[in-house]
C-alpha positions as CSV (number, residue, x, y, z in Angstrom):
1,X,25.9,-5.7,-22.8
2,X,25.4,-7.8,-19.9
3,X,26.4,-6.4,-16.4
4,X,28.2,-8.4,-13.9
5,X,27.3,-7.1,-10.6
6,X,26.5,-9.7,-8.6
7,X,28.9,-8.9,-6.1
8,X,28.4,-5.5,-5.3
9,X,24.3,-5.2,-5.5
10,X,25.3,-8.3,-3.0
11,X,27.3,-6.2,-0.6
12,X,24.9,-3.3,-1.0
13,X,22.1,-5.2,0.3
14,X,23.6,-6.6,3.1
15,X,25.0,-3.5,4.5
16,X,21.3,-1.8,4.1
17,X,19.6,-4.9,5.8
18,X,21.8,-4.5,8.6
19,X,20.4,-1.2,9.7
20,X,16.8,-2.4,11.4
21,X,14.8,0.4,9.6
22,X,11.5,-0.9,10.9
23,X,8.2,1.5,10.0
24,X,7.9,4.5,12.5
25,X,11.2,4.0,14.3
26,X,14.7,6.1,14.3
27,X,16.4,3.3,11.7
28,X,14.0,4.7,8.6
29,X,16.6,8.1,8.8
30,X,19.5,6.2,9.4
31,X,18.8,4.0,5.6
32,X,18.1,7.1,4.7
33,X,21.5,8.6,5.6
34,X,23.3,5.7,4.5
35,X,22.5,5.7,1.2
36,X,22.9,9.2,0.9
37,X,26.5,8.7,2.0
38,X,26.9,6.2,-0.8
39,X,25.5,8.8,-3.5
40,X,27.4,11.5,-2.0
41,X,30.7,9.2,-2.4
42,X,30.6,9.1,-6.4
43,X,31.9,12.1,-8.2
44,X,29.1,12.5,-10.1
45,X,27.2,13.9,-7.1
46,X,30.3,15.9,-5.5
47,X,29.8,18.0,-9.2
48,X,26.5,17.7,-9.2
49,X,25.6,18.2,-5.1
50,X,22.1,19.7,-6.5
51,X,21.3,16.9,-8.1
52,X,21.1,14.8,-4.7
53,X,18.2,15.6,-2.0
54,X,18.1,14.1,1.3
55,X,14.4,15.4,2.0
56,X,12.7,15.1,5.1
57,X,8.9,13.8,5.0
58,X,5.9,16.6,4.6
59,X,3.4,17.0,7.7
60,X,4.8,13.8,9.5
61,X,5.2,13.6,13.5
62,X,8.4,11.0,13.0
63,X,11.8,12.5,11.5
64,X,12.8,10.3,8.5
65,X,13.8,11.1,5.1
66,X,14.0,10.2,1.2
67,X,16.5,10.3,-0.6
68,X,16.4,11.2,-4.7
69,X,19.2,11.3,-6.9
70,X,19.4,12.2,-10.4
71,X,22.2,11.8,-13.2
72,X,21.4,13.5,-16.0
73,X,22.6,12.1,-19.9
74,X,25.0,13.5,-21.6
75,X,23.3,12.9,-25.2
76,X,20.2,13.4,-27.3
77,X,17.1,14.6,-25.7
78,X,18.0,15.6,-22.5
79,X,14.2,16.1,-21.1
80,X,12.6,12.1,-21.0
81,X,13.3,10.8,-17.9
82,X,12.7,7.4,-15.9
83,X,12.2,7.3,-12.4
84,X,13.6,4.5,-10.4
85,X,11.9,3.7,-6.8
86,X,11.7,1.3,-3.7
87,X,11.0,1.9,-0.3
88,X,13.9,1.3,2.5
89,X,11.3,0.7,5.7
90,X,10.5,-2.5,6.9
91,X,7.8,-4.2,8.9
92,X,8.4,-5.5,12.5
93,X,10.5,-8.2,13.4
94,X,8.0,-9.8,17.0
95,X,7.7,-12.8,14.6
96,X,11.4,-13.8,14.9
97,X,10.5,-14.5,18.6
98,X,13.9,-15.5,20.5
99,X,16.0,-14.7,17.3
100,X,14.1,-11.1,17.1
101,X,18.1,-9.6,17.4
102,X,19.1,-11.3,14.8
103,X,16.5,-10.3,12.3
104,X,18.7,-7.7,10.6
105,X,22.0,-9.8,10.6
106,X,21.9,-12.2,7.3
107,X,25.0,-13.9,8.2
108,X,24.4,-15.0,11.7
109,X,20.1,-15.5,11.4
110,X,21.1,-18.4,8.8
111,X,23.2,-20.3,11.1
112,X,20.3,-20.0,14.0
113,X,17.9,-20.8,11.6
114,X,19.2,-24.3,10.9
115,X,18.4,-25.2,14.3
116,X,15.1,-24.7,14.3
117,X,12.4,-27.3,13.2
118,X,11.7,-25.4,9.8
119,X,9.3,-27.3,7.2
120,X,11.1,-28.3,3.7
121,X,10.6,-25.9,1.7
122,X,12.6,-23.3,3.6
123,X,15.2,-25.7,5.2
124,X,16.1,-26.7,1.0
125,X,16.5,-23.0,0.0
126,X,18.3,-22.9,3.4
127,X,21.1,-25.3,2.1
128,X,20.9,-24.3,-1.4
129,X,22.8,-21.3,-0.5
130,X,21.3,-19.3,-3.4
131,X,19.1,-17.2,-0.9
132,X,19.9,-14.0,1.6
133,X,17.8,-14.0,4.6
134,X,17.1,-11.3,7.0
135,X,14.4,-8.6,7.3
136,X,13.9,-6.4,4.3
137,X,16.4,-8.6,2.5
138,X,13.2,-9.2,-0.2
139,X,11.0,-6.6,0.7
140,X,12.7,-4.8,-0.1
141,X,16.3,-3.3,0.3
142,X,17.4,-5.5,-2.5
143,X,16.0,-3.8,-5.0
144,X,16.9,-0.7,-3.7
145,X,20.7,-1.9,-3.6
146,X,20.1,-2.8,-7.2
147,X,19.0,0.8,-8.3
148,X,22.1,2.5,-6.3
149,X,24.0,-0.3,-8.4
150,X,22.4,1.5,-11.7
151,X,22.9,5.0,-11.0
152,X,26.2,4.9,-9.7
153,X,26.7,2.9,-13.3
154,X,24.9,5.5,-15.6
155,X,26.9,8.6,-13.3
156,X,30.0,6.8,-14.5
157,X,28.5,6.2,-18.2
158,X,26.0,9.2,-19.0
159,X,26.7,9.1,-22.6
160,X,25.0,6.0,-22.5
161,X,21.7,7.8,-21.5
162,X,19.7,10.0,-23.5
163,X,17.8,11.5,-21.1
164,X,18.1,11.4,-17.5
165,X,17.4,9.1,-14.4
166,X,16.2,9.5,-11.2
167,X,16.0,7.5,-7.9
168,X,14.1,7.6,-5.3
169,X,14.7,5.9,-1.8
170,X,11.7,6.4,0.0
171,X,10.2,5.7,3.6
172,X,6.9,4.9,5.0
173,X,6.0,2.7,2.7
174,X,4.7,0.1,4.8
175,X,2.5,2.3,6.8
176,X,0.6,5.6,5.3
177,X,3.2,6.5,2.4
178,X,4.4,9.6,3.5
179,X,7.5,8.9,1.6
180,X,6.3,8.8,-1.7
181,X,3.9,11.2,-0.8
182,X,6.7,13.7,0.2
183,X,8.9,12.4,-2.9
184,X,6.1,13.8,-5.4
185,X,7.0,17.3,-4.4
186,X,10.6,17.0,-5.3
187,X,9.4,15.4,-8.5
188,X,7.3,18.1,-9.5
189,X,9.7,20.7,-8.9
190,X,12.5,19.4,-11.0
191,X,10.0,18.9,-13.4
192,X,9.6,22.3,-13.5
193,X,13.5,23.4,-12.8
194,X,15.1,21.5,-15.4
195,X,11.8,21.0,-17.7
196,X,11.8,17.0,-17.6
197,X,9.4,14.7,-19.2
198,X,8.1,11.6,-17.1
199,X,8.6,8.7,-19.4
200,X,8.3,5.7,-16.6
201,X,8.9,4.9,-13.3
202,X,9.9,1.2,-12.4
203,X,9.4,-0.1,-9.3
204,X,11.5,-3.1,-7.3
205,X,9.1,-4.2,-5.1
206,X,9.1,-8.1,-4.0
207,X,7.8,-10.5,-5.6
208,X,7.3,-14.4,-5.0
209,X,5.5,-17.7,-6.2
210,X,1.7,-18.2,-6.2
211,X,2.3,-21.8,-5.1
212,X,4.7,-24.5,-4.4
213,X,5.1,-25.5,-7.6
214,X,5.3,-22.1,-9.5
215,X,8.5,-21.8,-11.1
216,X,7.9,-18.6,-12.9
217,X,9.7,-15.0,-12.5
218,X,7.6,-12.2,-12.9
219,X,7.7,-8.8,-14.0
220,X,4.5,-6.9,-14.0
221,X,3.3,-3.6,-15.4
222,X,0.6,-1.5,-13.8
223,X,-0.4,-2.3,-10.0
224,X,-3.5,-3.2,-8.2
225,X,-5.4,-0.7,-6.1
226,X,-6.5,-0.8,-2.7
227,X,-9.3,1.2,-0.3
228,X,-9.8,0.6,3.1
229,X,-14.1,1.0,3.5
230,X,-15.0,1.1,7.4
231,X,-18.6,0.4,8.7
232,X,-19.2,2.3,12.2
233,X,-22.1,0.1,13.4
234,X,-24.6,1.7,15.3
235,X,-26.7,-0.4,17.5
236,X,-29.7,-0.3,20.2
237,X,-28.1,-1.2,23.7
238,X,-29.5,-3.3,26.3
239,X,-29.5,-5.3,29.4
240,X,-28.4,-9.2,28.5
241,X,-31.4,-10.0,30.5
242,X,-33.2,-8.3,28.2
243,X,-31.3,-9.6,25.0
244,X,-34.3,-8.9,22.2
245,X,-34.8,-5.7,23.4
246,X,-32.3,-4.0,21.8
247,X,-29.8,-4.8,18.6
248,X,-26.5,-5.9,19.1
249,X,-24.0,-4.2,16.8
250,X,-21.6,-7.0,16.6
251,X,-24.3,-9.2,15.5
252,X,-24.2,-7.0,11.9
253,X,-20.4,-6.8,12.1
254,X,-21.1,-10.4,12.5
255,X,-22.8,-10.3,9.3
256,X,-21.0,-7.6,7.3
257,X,-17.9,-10.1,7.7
258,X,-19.9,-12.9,6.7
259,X,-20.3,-11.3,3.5
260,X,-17.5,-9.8,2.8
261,X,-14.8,-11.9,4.4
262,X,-13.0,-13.6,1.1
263,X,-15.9,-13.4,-1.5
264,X,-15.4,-13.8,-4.6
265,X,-18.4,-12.1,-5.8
266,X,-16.3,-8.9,-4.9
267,X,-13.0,-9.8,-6.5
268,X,-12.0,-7.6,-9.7
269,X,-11.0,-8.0,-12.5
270,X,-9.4,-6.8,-15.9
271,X,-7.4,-8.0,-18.5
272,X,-8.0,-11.7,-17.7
273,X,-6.2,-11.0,-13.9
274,X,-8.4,-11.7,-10.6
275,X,-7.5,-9.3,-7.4
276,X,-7.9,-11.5,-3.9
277,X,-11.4,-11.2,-2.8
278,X,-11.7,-8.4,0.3
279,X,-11.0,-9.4,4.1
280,X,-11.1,-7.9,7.5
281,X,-8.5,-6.4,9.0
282,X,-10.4,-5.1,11.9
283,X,-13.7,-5.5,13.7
284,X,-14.5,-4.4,17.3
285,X,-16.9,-3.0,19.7
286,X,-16.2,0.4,21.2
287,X,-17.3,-0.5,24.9
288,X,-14.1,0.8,27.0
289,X,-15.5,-1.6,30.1
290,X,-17.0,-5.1,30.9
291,X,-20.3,-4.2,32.0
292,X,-23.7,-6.6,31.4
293,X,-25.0,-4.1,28.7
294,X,-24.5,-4.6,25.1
295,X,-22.4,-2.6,23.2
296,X,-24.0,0.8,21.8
297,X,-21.6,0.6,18.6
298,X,-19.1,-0.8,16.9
299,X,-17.0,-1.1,14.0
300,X,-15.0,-3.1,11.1
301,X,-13.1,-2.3,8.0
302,X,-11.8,-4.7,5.0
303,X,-9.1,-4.7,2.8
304,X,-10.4,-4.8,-0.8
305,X,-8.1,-4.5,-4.0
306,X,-8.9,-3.3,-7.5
307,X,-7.9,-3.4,-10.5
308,X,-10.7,-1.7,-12.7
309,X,-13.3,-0.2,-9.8
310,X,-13.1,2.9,-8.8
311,X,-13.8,4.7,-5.1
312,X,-17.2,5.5,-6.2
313,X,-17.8,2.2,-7.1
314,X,-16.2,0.7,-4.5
315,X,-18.5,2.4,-1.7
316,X,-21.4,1.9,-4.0
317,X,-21.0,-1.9,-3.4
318,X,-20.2,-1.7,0.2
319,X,-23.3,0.0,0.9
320,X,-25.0,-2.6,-0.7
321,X,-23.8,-5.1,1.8
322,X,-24.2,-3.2,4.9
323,X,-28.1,-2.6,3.5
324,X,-27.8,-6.6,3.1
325,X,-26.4,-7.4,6.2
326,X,-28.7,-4.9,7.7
327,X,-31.8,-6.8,6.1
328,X,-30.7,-10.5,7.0
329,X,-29.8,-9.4,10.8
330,X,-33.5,-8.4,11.2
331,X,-35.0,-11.4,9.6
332,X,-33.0,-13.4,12.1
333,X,-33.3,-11.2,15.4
334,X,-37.5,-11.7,13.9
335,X,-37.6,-15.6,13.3
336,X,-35.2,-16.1,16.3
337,X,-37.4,-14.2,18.4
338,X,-40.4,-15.7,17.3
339,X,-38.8,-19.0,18.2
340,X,-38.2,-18.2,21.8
341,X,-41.8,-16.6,22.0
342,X,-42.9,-20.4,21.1
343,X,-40.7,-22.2,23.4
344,X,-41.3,-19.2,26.0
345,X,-45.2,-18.9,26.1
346,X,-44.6,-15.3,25.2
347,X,-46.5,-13.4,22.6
348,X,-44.4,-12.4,19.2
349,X,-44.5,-9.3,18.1
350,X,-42.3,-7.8,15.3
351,X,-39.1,-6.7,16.3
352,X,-39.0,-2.2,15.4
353,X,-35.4,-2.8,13.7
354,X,-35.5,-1.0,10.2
355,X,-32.7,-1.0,7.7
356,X,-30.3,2.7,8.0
357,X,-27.3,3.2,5.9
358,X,-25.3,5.7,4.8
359,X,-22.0,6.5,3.1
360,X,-20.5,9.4,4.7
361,X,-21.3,11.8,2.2
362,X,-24.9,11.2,2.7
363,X,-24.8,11.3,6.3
364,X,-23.1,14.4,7.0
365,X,-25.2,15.8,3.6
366,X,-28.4,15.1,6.2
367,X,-26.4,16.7,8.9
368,X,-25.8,19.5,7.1
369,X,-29.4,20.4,6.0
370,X,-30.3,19.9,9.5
371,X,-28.1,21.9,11.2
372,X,-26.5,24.0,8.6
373,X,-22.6,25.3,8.8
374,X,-22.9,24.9,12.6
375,X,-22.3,21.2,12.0
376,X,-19.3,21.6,9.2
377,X,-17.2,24.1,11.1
378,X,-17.7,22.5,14.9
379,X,-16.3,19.1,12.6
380,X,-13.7,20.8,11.2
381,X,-12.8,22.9,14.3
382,X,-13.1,19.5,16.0
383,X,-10.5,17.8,13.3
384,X,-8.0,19.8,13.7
385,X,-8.0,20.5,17.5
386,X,-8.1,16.4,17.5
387,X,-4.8,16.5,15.0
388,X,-3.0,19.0,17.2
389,X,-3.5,17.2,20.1
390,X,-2.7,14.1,19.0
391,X,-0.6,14.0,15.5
392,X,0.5,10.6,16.3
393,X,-2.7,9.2,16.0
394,X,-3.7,6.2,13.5
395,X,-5.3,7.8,10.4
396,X,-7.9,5.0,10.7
397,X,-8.6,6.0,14.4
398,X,-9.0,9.5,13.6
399,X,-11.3,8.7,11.0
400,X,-13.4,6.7,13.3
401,X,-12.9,9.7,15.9
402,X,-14.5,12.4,13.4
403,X,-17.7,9.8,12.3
404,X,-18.2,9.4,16.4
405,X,-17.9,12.8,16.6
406,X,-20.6,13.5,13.7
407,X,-23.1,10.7,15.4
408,X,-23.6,12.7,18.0
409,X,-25.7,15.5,16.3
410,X,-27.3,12.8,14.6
411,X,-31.2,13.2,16.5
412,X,-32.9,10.0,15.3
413,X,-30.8,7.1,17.1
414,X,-32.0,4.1,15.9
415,X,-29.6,1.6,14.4
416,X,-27.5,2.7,11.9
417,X,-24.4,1.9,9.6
418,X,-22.3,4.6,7.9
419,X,-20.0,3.6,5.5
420,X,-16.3,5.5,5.1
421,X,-12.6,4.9,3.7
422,X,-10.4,5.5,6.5
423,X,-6.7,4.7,5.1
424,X,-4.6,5.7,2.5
425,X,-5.6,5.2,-1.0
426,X,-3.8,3.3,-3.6
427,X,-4.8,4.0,-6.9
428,X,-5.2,1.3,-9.4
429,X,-2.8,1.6,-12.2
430,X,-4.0,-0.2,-15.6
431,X,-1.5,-0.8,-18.3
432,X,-3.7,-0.9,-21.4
433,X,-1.2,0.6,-24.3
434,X,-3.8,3.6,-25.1
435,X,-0.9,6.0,-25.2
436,X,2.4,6.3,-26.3
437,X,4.1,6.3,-23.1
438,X,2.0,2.8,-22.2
439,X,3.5,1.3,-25.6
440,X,6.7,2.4,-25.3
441,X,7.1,0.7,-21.7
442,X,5.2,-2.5,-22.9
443,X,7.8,-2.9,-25.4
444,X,10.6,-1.9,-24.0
445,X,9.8,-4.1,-21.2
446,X,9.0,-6.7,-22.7
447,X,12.1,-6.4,-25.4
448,X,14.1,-6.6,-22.3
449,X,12.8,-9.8,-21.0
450,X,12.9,-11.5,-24.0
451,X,17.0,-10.3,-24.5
452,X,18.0,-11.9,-20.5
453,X,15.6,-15.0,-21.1
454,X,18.9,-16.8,-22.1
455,X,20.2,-15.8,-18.7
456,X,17.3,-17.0,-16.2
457,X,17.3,-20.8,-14.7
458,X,13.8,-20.0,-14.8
459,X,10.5,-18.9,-17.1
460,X,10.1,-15.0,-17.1
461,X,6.4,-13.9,-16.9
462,X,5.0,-11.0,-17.8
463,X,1.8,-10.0,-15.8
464,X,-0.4,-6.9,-15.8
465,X,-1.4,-5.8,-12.4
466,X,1.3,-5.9,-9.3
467,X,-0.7,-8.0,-6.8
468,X,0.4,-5.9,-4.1
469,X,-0.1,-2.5,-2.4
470,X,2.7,-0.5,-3.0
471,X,4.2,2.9,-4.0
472,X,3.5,2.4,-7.5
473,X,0.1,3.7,-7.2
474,X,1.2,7.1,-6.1
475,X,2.8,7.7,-9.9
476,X,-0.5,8.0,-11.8
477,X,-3.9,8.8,-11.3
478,X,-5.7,5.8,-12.0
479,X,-9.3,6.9,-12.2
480,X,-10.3,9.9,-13.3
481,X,-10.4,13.0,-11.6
482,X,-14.9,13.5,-11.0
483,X,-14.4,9.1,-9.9
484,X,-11.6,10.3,-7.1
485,X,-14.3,12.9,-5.4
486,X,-15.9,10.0,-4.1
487,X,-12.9,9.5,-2.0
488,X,-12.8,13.0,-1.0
489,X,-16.2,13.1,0.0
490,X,-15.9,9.5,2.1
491,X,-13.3,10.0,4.0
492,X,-13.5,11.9,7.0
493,X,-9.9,12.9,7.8
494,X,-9.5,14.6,4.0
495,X,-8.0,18.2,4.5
496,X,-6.4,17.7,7.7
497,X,-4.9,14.3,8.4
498,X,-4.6,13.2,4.7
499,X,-4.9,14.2,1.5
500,X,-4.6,12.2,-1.7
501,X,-2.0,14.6,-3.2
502,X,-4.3,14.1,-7.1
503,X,-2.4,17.5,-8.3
504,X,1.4,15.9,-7.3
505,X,0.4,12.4,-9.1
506,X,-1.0,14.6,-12.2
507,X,2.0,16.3,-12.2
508,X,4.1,13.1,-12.8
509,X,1.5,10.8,-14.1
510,X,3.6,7.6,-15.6
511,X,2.8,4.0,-16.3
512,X,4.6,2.0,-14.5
513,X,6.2,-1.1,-13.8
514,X,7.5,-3.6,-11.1
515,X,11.0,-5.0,-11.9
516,X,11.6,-6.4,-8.3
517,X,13.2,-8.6,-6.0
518,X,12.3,-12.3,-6.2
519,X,12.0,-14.7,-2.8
520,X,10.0,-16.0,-0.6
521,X,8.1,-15.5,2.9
522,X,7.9,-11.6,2.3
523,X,6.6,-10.5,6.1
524,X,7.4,-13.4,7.7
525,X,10.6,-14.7,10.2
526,X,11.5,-17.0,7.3
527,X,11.7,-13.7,4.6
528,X,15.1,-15.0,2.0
529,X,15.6,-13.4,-1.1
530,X,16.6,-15.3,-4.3
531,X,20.2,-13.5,-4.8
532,X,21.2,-14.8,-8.5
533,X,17.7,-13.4,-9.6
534,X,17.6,-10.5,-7.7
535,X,21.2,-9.0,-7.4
536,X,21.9,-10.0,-11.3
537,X,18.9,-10.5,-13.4
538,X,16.7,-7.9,-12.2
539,X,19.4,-5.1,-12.6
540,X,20.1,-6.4,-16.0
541,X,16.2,-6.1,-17.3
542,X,16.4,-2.9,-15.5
543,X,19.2,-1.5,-17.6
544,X,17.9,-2.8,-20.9
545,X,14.8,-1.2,-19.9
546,X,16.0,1.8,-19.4
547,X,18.4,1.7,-22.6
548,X,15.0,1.2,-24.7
549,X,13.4,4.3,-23.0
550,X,16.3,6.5,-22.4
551,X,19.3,5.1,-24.9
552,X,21.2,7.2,-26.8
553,X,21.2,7.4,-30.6
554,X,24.4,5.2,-31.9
């Protein structure tokens, strides 16, 4: 059967769009509450009011909210169960500039948009007429509007289902994923309540072509991982007049980016699929003040993706570069020292710099045996007078806050880098068909493709990793539980800011894949989503998907 709901995934969308639920502001519970109007509308939920949850995020300063739904089938085995999911915040809209009110009106920002000098590409799926612009149009309310589509169809049809089907709407996705976080408790505890079995969770996340000429659709299983590793750079301060007597930490920040920044020696790979090579998302200085000393320390961190690394491995080769970086900066500071002795008349003598790294296991390990538990409780006491003061804080701040904290019982105060993750973690999610569960979505999946082929305008790819961070990575483990202690141990905030919730994930612990919106311009003024695809096709796969996994016996 093919479903014709264009028009109402259509309506849907627009309707969420219009409601500016940016990351960390008011309009994330307002989605929130919107949508759980629409569930509480159909009679399925006015029966079945337990079966609909508006829950409010775990240990987070902001009120906002998930919502999860469930319709349970009315045939066959009643405990496999799928698990539908998309986020409903949105990213910022400063890059509309003078058309910033507008971002979240997808009538209106079209006709503005036409007046602007936009380059070809847009300004032809402008006048196509096939796309719906407006923030979180693609990324990614559509999909969302798509799901609600689906289980308000299946909680009209539950004979159709053997098993059951659940939704989640969930928050904070673009920032530290307290939604899905959150969402994994409710999870766990129907799991328990009505003795579910996790076959699957889909995902309808955005997608959009590699390049200009790409014509291809995608659906991919799995999702790529991400870790955030931070380098707090100590250095050896000085007067500028006095530039070689002292080491300047944003000369090896300098370095560490030089190495890292886009290197394709550090991409990953698996299953014949490349991540994006790492790249810096931050590097400063700490100095607070202009003054003519250099800076005593400062400090970078890098996106890098995986697909088959793990934590451990991860800040095994980051410590390699900082020991790199470390070892070129003094050759240079040495040969360009040695230079200015020549042209200076001065006598050259080696520069003291010697290479210091650590992860930050190893450095508070040296702590430790130093000072003993003096050192771990005044850090931990320290941690959580530092959260209580300030909840509100950045995670990666308070991570940089807590290795500041730790340098200071450090005695020896030579140059140093320590190496840390300071974000959330998104586990890497392979797709390899080593269990039942993997094979069954592979097929079904694919199956599914293969059956709305006939449909599509365009090629539709499979692919094996998602190439972006999202919520997926929160519904399976990834690495294995002694690789994921490396993660403990490195980051700084674990136990009181953030926790990677392993025993949540293990609880649910699906293979997953991304059925999702398709568009273009995903985080940019320009964001239109491909409405044929997105509002008709994708639905349709969806619910041949979940036919193949949940589909009762004729």
């Amino acid at each position: 059967m093919y479903l014709h709901c264009f028009e109402d995934v259509k309506r849907l969308t627009a309707e969420l769009v219009q409601i500016p639920s940016i990351v960390k502001t008011s309009g994330e519970a307002a989605c929130a509450r919107k949508i759980h109007a629409f569930y509480q509308s159909l009679p399925y939920f006015q029966k079945h009011p337990q079966h609909l949850v508006l829950q409010r995020t775990i240990d987070d300063e902001l009120e906002r909210y998930n919502v999860i739904a469930m319709v349970k089938g009315a045939k066959g085995d009643a405990r496999r169960t799928v698990i539908l999911m998309g986020h409903i915040d949105t990213v910022g809209v400063d890059d509309f500039g003078s058309l910033k009110e507008y971002a979240f009106d997808p009538e209106k920002l079209p006709e503005l948009l036409r007046q602007m000098e936009l380059d070809d590409a847009v300004r032809r799926d402008l006048e196509s007429g096939e796309y719906m612009l407006g923030r979180g149009a693609l990324d990614m309310k559509s999909g969302v509007a798509g799901q609600m589509w689906l289980m308000r169809y299946f909680s009209e049809h539950p004979e159709e289902l053997s098993g059951n089907l659940i939704a989640i709407a969930e928050c904070d996705e673009e920032d530290n994923s307290r939604g899905i976080i959150s969402a994994l408790r409710v999870l766990r505890q129907w799991k328990e309540e009505h003795g579910l079995e996790y076959a699957a969770a889909i995902n309808a996340d955005y997608s959009t072509p590699y390049h200009e000429l790409d014509e291809n659709r995608y659906v991919y299983f799995g999702t790529i991982g991400k870790l955030l590793p931070t380098f707090y750079v100590v250095g050896k301060e000085t007067h500028v007049g006095q530039a070689f007597g002292g080491l300047n930490p944003n000369l090896l920040v300098a370095e560490l980016t030089r190495l890292i920044e886009l290197n394709p020696e550090l991409c990953d790979e698996a299953q014949g699929e490349v991540t994006v090579p790492p790249t810096s998302l931050k590097q400063a200085d700490l100095k607070d003040t202009y003054t003519v000393q250099t800076p005593i320390a400062a400090y970078a961190y890098y996106n890098v993706f995986t697909h088959s690394m793990s934590p451990r491995e991860i800040m095994d080769k980051m410590k390699e570069k900082a020991a790199e970086a470390f070892d070129n900066v003094i050759r240079y500071l040495n040969q360009a020292y040695q230079e200015f002795c020549r042209r200076s008349g001065h006598i050259y003598t080696q520069l003291p710099w010697k290479r210091r790294v650590y992860t930050w296991e190893e450095f508070c390990r040296e702590l430790e045996q130093l000072h003993g538990d003096k050192f771990t409780q005044h850090l931990r006491e320290y941690s959580q007078r530092l959260q209580a003061s300030n909840p509100a804080l950045d995670l990666r701040e308070f991570n940089l806050r807590l290795v500041e904290e730790a340098w200071q019982w450090a005695p020896d105060k030579s140059p140093a880098i320590i190496v840390f993750n300071s974000s959330t973690f998104f586990a890497r999610i392979e797709m390899t068909g080593k269990t039942e569960a993997e094979r069954r979505l592979l097929d079904s999946v694919r199956e599914a493709v293969a059956e709305l082929e006939q449909h599509s305008d365009r090629p539709l790819v499979t692919k094996m990793f998602y190439p972006y961070i999202s919520d997926s990575s929160f519904m399976a483990l990834g690495d294995e539980r002694e690789e994921l202690e490396a993660l403990e141990k490195n980051t700084p905030a674990w136990g009181v800011k953030y926790t990677h919730p392993i025993e949540d994930i293990a609880a649910v612990n699906v293979p997953v894949v991304n059925i999702g919106t398709f568009g273009k311009d995903g985080h940019k003024f320009t964001e239109r989503v491909h409405m044929r695809h997105t509002f008709e096709l994708i639905p349709n796969i969806t619910y041949r998907t979940i036919k193949k996994l949940l589909g009762a016996p004729s």
